[in-house]
VEXDREN-2710 file (C-alpha; in Angstrom, 1 decimal):
% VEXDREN-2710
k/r/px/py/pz
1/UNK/-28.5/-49.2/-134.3
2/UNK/-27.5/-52.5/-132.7
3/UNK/-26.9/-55.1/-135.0
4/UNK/-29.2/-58.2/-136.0
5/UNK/-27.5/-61.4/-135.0
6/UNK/-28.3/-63.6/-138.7
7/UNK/-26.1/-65.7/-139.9
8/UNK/-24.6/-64.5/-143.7
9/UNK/-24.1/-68.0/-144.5
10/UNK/-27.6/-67.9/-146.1
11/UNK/-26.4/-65.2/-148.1
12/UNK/-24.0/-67.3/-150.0
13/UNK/-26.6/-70.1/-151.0
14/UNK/-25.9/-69.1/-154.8
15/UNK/-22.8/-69.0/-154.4
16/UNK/-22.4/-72.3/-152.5
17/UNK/-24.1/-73.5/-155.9
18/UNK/-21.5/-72.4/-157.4
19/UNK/-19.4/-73.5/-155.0
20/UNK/-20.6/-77.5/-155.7
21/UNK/-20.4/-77.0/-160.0
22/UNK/-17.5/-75.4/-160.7
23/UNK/-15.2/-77.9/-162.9
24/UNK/-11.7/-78.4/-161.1
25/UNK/-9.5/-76.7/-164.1
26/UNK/-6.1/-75.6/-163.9
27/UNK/-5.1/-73.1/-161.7
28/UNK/-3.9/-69.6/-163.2
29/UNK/-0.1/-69.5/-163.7
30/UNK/-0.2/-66.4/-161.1
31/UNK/-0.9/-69.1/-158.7
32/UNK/0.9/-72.3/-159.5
33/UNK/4.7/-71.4/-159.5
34/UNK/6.3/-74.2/-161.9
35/UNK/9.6/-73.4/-161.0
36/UNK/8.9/-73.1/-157.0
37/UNK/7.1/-76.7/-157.3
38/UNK/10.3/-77.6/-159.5
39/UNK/12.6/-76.7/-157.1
40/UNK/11.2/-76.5/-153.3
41/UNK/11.3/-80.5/-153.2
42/UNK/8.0/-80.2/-150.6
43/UNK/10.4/-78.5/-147.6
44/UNK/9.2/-76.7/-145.1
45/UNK/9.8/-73.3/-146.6
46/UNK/8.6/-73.7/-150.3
47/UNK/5.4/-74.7/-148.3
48/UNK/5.1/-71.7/-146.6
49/UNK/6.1/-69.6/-149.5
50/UNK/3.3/-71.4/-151.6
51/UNK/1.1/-70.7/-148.7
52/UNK/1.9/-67.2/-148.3
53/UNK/1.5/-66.4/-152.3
54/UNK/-2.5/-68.1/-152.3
55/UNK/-2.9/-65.9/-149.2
56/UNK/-2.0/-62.9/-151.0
57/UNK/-3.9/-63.3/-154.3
58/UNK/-6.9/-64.7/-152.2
59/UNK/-6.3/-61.3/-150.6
60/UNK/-6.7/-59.0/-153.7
61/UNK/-9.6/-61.2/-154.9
62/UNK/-12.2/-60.4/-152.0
63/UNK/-10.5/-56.4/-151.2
64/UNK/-9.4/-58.9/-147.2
65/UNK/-7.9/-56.8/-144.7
66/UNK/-6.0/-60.4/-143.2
67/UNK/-5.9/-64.2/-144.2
68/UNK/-5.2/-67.2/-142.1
69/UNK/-4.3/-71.2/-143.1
70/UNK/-5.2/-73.5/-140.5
71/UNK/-4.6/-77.3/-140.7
72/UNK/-7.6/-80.0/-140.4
73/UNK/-6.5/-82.7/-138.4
74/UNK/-8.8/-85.9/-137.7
75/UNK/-9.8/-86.9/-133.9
76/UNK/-9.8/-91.1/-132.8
77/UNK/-13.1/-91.1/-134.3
78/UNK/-12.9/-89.3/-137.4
79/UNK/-14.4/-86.6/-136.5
80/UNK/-12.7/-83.4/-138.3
81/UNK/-10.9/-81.1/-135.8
82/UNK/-8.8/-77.6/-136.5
83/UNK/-5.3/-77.8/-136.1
84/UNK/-2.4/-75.1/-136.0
85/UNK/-2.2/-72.1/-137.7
86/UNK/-0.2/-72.8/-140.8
87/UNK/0.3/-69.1/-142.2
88/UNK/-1.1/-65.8/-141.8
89/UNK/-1.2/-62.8/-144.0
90/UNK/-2.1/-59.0/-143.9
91/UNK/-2.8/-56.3/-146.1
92/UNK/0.4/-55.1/-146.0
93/UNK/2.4/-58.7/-146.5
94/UNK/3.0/-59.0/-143.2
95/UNK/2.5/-62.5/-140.9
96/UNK/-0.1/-61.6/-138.3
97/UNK/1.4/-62.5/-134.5
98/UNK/-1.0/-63.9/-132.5
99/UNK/-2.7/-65.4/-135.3
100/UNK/-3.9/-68.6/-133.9
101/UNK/-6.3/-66.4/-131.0
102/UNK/-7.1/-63.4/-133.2
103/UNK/-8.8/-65.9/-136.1
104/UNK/-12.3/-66.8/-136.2
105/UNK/-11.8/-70.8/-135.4
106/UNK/-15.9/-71.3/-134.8
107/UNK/-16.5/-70.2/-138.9
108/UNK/-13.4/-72.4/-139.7
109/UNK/-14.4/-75.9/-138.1
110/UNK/-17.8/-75.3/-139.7
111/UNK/-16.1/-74.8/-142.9
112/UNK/-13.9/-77.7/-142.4
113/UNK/-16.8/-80.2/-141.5
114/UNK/-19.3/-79.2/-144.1
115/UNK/-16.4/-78.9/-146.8
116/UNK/-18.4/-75.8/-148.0
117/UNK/-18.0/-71.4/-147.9
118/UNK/-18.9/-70.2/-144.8
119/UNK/-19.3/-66.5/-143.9
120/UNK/-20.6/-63.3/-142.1
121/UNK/-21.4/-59.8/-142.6
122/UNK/-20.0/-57.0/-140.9
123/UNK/-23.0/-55.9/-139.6
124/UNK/-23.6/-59.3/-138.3
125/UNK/-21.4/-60.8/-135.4
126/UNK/-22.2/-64.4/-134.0
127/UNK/-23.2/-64.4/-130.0
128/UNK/-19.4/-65.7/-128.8
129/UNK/-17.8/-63.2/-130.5
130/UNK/-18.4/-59.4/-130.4
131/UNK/-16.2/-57.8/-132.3
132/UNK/-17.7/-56.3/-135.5
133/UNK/-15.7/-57.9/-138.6
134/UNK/-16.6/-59.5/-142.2
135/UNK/-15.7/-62.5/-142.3
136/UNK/-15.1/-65.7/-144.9
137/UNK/-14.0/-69.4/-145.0
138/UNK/-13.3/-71.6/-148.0
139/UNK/-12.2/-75.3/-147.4
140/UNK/-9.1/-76.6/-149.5
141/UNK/-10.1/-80.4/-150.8
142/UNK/-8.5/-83.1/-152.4
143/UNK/-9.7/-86.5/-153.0
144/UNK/-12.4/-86.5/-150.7
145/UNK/-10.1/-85.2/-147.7
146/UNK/-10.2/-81.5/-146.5
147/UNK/-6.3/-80.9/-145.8
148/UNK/-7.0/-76.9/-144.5
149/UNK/-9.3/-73.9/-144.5
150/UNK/-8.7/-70.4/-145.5
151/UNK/-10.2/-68.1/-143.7
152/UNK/-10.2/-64.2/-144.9
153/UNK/-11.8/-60.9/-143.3
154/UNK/-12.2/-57.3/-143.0
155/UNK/-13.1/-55.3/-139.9
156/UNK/-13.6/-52.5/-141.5
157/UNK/-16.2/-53.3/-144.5
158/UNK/-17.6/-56.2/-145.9
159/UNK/-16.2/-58.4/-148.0
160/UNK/-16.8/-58.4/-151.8
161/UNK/-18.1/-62.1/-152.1
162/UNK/-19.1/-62.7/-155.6
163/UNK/-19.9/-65.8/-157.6
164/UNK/-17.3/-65.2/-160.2
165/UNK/-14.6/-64.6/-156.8
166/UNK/-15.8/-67.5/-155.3
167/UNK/-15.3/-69.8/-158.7
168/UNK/-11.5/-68.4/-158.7
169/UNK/-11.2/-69.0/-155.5
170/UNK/-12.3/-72.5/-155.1
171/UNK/-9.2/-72.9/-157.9
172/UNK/-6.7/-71.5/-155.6
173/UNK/-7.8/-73.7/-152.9
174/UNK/-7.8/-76.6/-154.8
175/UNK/-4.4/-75.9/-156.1
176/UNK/-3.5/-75.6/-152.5
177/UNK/-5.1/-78.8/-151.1
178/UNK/-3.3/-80.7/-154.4
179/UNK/0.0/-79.2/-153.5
180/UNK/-0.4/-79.9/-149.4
181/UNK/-1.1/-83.7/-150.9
182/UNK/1.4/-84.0/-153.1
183/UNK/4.1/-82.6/-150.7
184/UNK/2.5/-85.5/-147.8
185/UNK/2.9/-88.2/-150.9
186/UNK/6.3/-87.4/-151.3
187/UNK/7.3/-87.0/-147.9
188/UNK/6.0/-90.5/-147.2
189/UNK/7.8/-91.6/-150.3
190/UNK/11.3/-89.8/-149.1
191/UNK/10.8/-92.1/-145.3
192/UNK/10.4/-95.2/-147.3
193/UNK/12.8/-94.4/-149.1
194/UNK/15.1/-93.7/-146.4
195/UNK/13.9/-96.8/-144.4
196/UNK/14.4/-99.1/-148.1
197/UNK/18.4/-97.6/-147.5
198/UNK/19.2/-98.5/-144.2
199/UNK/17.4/-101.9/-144.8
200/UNK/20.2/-102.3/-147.4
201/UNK/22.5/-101.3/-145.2
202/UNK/21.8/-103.6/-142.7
203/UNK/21.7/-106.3/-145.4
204/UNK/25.1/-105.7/-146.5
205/UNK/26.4/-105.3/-143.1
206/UNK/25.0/-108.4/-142.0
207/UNK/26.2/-110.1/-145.3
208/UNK/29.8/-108.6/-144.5
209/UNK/29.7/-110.8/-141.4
210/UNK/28.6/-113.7/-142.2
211/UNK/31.1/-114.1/-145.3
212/UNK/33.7/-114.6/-142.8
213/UNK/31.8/-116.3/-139.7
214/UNK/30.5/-119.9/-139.8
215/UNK/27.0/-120.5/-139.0
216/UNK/25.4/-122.4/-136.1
217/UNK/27.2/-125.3/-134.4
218/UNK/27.0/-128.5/-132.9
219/UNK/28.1/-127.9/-128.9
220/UNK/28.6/-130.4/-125.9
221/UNK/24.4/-129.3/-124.4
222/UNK/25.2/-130.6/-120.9
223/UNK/28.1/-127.7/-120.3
224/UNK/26.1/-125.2/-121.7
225/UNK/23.2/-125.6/-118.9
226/UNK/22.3/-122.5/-117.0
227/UNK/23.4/-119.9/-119.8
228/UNK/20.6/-117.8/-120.8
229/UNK/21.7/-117.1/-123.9
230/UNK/22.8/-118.8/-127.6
231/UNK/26.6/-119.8/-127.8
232/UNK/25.8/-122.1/-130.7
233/UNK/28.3/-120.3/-132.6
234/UNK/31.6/-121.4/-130.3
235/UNK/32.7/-125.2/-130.2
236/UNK/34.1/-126.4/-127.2
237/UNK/33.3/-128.3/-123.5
238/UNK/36.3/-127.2/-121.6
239/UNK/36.2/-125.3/-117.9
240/UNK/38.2/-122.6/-120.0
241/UNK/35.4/-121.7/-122.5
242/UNK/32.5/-122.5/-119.9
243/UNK/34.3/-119.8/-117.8
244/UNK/33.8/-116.9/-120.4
245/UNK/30.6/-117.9/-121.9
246/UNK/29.7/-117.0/-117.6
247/UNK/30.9/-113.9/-118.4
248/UNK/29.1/-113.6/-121.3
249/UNK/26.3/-114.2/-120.2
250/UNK/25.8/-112.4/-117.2
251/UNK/26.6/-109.1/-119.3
252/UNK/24.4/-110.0/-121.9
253/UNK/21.7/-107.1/-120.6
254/UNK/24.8/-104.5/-121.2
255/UNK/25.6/-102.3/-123.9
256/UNK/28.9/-101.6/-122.3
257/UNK/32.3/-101.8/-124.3
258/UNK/34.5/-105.0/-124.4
259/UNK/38.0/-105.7/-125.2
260/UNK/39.1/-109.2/-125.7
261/UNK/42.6/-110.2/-124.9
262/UNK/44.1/-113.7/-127.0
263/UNK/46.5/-115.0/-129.3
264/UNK/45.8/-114.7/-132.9
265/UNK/43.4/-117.5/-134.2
266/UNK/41.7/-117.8/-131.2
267/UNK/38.4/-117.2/-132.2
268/UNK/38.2/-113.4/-130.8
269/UNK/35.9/-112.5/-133.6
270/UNK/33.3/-115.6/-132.4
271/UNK/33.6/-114.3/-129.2
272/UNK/32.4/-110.6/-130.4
273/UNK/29.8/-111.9/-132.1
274/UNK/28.4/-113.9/-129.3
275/UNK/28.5/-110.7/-127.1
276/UNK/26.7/-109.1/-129.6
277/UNK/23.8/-111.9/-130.7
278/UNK/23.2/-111.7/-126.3
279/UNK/22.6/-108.2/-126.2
280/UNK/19.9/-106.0/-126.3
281/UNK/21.6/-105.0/-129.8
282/UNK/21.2/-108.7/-131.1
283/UNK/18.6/-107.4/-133.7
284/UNK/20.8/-104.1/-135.5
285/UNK/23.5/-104.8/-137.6
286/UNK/27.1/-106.4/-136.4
287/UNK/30.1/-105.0/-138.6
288/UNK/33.5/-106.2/-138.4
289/UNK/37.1/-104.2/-139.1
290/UNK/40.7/-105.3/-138.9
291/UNK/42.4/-102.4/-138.2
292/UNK/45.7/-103.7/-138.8
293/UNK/44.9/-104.7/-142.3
294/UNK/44.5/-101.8/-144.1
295/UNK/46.6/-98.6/-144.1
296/UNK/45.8/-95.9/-141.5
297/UNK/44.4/-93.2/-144.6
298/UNK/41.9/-96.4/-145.7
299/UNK/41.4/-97.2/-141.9
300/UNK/39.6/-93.6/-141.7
301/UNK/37.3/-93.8/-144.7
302/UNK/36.1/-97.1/-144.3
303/UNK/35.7/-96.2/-140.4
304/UNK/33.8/-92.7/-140.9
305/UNK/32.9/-93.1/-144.9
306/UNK/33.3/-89.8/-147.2
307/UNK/31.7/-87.4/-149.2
308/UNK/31.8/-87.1/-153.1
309/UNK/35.4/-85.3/-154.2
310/UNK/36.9/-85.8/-150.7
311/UNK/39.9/-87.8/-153.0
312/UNK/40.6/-89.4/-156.6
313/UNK/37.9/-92.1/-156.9
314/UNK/35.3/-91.1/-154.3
315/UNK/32.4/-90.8/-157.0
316/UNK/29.8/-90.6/-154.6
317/UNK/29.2/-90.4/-150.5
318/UNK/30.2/-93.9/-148.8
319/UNK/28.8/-93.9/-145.4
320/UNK/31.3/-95.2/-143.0
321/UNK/31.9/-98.5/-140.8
322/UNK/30.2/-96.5/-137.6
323/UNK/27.0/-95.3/-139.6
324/UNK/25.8/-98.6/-141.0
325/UNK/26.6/-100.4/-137.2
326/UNK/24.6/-97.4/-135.9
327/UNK/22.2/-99.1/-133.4
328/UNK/24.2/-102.7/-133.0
329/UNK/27.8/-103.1/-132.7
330/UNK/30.6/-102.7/-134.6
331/UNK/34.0/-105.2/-133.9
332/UNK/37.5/-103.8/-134.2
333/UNK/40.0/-106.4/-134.3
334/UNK/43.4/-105.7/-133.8
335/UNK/42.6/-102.5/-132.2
336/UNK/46.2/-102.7/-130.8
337/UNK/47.7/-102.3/-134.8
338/UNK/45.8/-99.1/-134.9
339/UNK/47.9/-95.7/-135.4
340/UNK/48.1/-92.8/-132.3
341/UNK/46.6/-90.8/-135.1
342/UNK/43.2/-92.8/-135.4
343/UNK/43.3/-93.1/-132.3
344/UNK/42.6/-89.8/-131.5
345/UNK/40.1/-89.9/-134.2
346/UNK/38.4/-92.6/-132.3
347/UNK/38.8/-91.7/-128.6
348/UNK/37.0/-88.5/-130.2
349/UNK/33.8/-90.8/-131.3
350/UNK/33.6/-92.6/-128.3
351/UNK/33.6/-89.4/-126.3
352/UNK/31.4/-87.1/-128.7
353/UNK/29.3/-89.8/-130.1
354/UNK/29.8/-88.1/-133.6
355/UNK/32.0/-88.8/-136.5
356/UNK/32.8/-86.5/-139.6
357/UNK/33.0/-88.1/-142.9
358/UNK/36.6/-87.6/-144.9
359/UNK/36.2/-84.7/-146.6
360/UNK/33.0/-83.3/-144.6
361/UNK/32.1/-80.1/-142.9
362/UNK/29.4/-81.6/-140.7
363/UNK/29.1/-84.0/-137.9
364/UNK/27.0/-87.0/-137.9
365/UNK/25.6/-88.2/-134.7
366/UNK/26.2/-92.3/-134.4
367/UNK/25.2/-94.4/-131.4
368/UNK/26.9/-98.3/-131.5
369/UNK/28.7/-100.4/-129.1
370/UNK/32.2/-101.0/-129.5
371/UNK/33.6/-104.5/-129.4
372/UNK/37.5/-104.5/-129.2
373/UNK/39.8/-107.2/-129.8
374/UNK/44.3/-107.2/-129.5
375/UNK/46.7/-109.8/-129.3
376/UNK/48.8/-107.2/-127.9
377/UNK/49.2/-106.0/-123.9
378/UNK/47.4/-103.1/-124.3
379/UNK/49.4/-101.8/-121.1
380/UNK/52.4/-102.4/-122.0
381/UNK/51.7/-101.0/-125.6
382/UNK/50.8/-97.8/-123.0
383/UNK/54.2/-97.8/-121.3
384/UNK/56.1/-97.6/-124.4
385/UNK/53.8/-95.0/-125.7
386/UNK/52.0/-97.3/-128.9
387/UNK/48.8/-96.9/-127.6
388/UNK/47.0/-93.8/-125.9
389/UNK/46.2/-94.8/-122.4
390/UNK/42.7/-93.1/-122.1
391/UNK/41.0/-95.1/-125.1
392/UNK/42.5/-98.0/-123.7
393/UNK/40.5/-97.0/-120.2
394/UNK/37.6/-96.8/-123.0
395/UNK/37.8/-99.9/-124.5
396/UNK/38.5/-102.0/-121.7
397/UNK/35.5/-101.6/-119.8
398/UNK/34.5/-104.9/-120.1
399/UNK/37.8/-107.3/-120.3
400/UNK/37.5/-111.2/-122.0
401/UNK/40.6/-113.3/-122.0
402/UNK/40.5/-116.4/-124.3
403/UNK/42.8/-119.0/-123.6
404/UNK/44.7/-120.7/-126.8
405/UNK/44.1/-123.9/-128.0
406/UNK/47.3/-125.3/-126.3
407/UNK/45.5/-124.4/-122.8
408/UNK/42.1/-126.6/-123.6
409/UNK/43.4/-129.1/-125.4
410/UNK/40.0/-130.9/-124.5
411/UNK/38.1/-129.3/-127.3
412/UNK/40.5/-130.5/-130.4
413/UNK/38.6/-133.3/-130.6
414/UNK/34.8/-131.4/-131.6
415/UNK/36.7/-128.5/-133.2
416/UNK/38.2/-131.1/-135.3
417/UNK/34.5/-133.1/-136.0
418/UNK/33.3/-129.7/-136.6
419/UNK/35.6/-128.8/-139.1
420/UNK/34.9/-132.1/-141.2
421/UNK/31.8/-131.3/-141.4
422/UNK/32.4/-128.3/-142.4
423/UNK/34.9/-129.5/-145.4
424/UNK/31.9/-131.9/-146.7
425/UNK/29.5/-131.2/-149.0
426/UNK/26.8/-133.3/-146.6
427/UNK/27.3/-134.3/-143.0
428/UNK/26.8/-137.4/-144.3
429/UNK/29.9/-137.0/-146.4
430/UNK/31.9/-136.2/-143.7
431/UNK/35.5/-138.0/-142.8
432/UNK/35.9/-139.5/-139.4
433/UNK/39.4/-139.9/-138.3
434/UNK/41.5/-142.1/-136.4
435/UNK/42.2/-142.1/-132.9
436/UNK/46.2/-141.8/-133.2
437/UNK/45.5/-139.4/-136.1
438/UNK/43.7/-137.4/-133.5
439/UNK/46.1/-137.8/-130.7
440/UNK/48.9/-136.6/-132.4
441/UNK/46.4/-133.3/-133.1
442/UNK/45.3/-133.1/-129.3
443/UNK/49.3/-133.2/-128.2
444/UNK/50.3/-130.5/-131.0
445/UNK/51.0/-127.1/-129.6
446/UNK/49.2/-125.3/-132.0
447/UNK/50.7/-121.7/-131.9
448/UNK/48.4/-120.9/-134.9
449/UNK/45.4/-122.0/-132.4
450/UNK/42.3/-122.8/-133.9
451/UNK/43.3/-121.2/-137.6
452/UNK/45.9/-123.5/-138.1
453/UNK/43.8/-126.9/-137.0
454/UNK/41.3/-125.7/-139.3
455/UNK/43.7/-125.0/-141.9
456/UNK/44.9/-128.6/-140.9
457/UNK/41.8/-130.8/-140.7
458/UNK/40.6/-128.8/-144.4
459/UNK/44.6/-130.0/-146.0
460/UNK/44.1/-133.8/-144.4
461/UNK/40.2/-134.1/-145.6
462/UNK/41.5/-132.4/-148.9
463/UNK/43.7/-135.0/-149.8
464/UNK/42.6/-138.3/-147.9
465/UNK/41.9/-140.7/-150.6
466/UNK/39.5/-143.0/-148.3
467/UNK/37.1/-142.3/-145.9
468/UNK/39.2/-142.2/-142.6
469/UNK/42.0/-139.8/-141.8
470/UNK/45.1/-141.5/-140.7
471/UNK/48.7/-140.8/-139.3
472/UNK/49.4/-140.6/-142.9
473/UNK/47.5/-138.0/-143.5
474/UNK/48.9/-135.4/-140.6
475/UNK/51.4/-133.1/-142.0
476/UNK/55.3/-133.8/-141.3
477/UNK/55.9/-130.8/-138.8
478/UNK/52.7/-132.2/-136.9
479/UNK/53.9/-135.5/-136.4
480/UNK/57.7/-134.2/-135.8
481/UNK/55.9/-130.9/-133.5
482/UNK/58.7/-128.8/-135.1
483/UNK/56.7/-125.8/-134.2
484/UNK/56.5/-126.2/-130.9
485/UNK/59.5/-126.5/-130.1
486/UNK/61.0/-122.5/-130.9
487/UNK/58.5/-122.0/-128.1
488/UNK/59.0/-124.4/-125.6
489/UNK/61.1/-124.5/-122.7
490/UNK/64.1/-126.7/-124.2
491/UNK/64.0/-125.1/-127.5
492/UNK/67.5/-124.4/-127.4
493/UNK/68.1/-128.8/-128.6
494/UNK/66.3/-128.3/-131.6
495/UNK/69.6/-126.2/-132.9
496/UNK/72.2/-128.6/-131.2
497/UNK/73.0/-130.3/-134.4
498/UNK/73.1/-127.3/-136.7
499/UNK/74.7/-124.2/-138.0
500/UNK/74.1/-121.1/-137.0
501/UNK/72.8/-120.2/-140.7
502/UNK/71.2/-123.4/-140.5
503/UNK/68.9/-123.1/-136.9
504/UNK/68.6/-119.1/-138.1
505/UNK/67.1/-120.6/-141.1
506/UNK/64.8/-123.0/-139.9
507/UNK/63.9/-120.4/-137.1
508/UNK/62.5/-117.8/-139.6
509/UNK/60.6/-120.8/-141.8
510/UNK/58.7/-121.8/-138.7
511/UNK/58.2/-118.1/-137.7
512/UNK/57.0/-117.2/-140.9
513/UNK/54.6/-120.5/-141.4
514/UNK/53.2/-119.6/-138.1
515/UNK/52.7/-115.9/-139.2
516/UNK/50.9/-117.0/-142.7
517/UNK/48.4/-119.7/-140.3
518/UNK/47.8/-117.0/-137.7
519/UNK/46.6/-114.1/-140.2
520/UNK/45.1/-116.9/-143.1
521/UNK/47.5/-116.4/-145.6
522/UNK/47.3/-112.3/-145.6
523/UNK/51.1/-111.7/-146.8
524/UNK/49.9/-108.3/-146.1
525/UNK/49.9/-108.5/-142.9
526/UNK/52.2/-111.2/-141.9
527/UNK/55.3/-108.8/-143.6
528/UNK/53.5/-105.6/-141.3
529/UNK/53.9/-108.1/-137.8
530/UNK/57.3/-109.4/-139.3
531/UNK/58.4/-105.6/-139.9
532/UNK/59.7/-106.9/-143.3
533/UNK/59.4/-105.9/-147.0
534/UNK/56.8/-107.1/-149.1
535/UNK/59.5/-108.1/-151.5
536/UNK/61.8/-110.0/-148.8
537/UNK/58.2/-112.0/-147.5
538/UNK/57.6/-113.4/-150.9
539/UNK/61.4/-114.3/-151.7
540/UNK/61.0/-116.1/-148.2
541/UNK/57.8/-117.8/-149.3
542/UNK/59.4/-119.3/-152.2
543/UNK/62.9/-120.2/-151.1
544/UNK/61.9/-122.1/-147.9
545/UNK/58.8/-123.6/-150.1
546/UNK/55.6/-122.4/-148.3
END
């Protein structure tokens, strides 16, 4: 007997009823695992496995031969539409292959759209599809949104659709939709959450910088004409500075690394930070290390963080230097201070683009440009083996040499306008000082280069009584240029008149002045460049009175 092409959904009209008044209660404990929701966190597998486990009760409930879960996704429009094939389910507890072209997807959009039971009988097969099979689809709704459909059937008898079934099984769906919402709420909640961290970090990296690097300047606006970019950070309207901000500028649409060459106090970190604000980075986060600073062991966790345990005191992970400059650029000064050691380590991350945290198993992948800076020949560092020759073919990509003070003596006179602005409270308030006052810092040598004039113009503003800085107020070695001298060509006269204890004396004071102006007072460091003992530094310090 061929078999009558009516639709079964008729059939269900009591059922659909029921369908529309059952009350949303609680679903059975056989179907809401507590300790699955406890514990899955929403991943991908706890949803499958909370899939899988409605399929199989909505299995027993209706005697199904196979179930299906297929997504309902939304087009431009609104309209409702049918998306993949979350899970599938036999009799035997086994995922069906070819799900997503062996399920009924006409019944299931119908389902989806009019958010009610659809079905057929066996006897009864729709015109598109001619294979003999009982089949049944329940929507899975939540607040008004229809997340899925479930469909079930059975080509081998019809299915037992019942009120009572349906009642349970409008239960099981709900409890499905609810968890498929839930797990989308907290997934949202876990991005924010993630995009809330790196704002911090960004926050703090950005902080970190600008703790230690003035803000926007007053510059010489004729010089600066033709520059694309903002150099409002660097003070100066010599040939020497105009020359580099060129440079600057013309790479400012390159991610490329950068080393930059110059004598301490130079303003190497101002330079970085100018390459970086030009760049197509100029909106991530610019973070700062001096790797000769800190020891090599704290050099590699505050470079590529750690986890929890890795030593005594690390309570909890600590991302690393390269993870929160991930996306913008991260500035290593005094690259040249840096141990063969780390820099394997690093020669590693600039060819891998990955870093392992202290104490990790896994990699992390990190993406940043790397801004250099020495006051070392990197070359000659090369020759006598101190520095690996392939990072430094890394590093020096791009190469920036800035000039000391000595060399552009032209710009004392805004650095030093600058800086009293800077030491007022108003710039209003600030000091002006006199023309032989200012001479006498235009003809100083400076070894300390712009460190020690700022350290300078801050002591003479400090304690100037009036409102003009005069003669008076210069320091004694300034007006005498004591430290200039060591250096110079004729430095051998400076000794004439004295001992040998005596010129060794006054030798290691000026050396060791200098050292405490160039690295701002970091005893630290200035006994590391010395190759001193701590001890011996500060016994020094207070015999010779600095």
């Amino acid at each position: 007997m061929p078999a009558t092409r009516t639709d079964a959904t008729d059939s269900l009209a009591p059922a659909r009823a029921a369908w529309r008044n059952v009350d949303a209660a609680e679903p059975p404990e056989t179907v809401l695992d507590h300790g699955l929701l406890a514990t899955s966190c929403f991943s991908e597998t706890a949803d499958r496995e909370y899939s899988a486990k409605l399929l199989r009760q909505l299995l027993g409930l209706f005697s199904s031969e196979r179930a299906f879960l297929f997504a309902v996704t939304s087009d431009a429009e609104g309209h409702l539409e049918l998306g993949d094939c979350l899970a599938s389910l036999d009799v035997d507890g086994d995922e069906v292959s070819g799900a997503q072209r062996k399920a009924p997807t006409d019944l299931a959009l119908r389902c989806a759209r009019e958010r009610m039971p659809c079905g057929r009988r066996l006897a009864d097969p729709c015109a598109d599809d001619e294979r003999p099979r009982s089949i049944l689809a329940l929507p899975a709704c939540c607040r008004d949104r229809t997340h899925c459909v479930v469909v079930l059937e059975n080509r081998f008898q019809d299915l037992e659709i019942e009120s009572d079934a349906l009642a349970t099984a409008l239960i099981y769906c709900r409890s499905l939709a609810g968890y498929r919402d839930l797990s989308r709420t907290v997934a949202e909640n876990q991005s924010l959450w993630k995009d809330l961290n790196r704002l911090r970090d960004e926050t703090v990296a950005t902080l970190r910088v600008s703790s230690k690097t003035p803000g926007p300047r007053a510059i010489n606006a004729p010089r600066r004409e033709g520059l694309k970019g903002d150099y409002s950070m660097i003070i100066g309207a010599s040939s020497r500075i105009f020359d580099i901000l060129q440079v600057i500028d013309r790479i400012s649409g390159s991610t490329a690394p950068v080393l930059i060459n110059g004598e301490s106090g130079t303003g190497k970190e101002l330079a970085a930070l100018a390459v970086h604000r030009n760049s197509p980075r100029r909106d991530a986060a610019f973070v700062s290390e001096n790797c000769g600073a800190i020891t090599e062991t704290l050099l590699e966790s505050e470079l590529f963080g750690y986890v929890r345990g890795a030593f005594t005191g690390a309570n909890k992970d600590h991302k690393g230097l390269f993870e929160l400059a991930t996306g913008g650029t991260l500035f290593l000064d005094e690259v040249g201070d840096m141990s063969l050691a780390m820099q394997k380590k690093l020669l590693r991350v600039l060819q891998e683009g990955v870093i392992r945290r202290v104490g990790a198993k896994d990699f992390t992948p990190v993406e940043v440009r790397i801004v250099s800076a020495t006051n070392k020949d990197l070359l000659e560092e090369c020759r006598r083996g101190n520095f690996r020759e392939d990072l430094y073919y890394r590093l020096n990509v791009i190469n920036l040499v800035l000039p000391p003070l000595r060399e552009r003596r032209e710009d004392v006179p805004d650095l030093v306008e600058y800086f009293l602005c800077e030491a007022a409270a108003t710039p209003q308030e600030a000091k002006r000082i006199d023309a032989a006052a200012l001479q006498l810092l235009v003809q100083y040598a400076w070894p300390g280069n712009i460190r020690e004039l700022q350290n300078e113009v801050r002591k003479m503003a400090a304690l100037c009584d009036g409102e003009r800085l005069t003669v008076r107020d210069v320091s004694d070695h300034l007006r005498r240029g004591e430290a200039a001298s060591p250096v110079g060509p004729d430095w051998t006269a400076s000794f004439a008149h004295l001992t040998l204890k005596e010129a060794i004396e006054q030798l290691e004071r000026a050396l060791i002045r200098h050292a405490l102006d160039s690295s701002g007072g970091n005893k630290s460091l200035v006994a590391k460049t010395l190759q001193i003992p701590k001890t011996s530094l500060y016994n020094k310090i207070h015999r010779y009175k600095l």
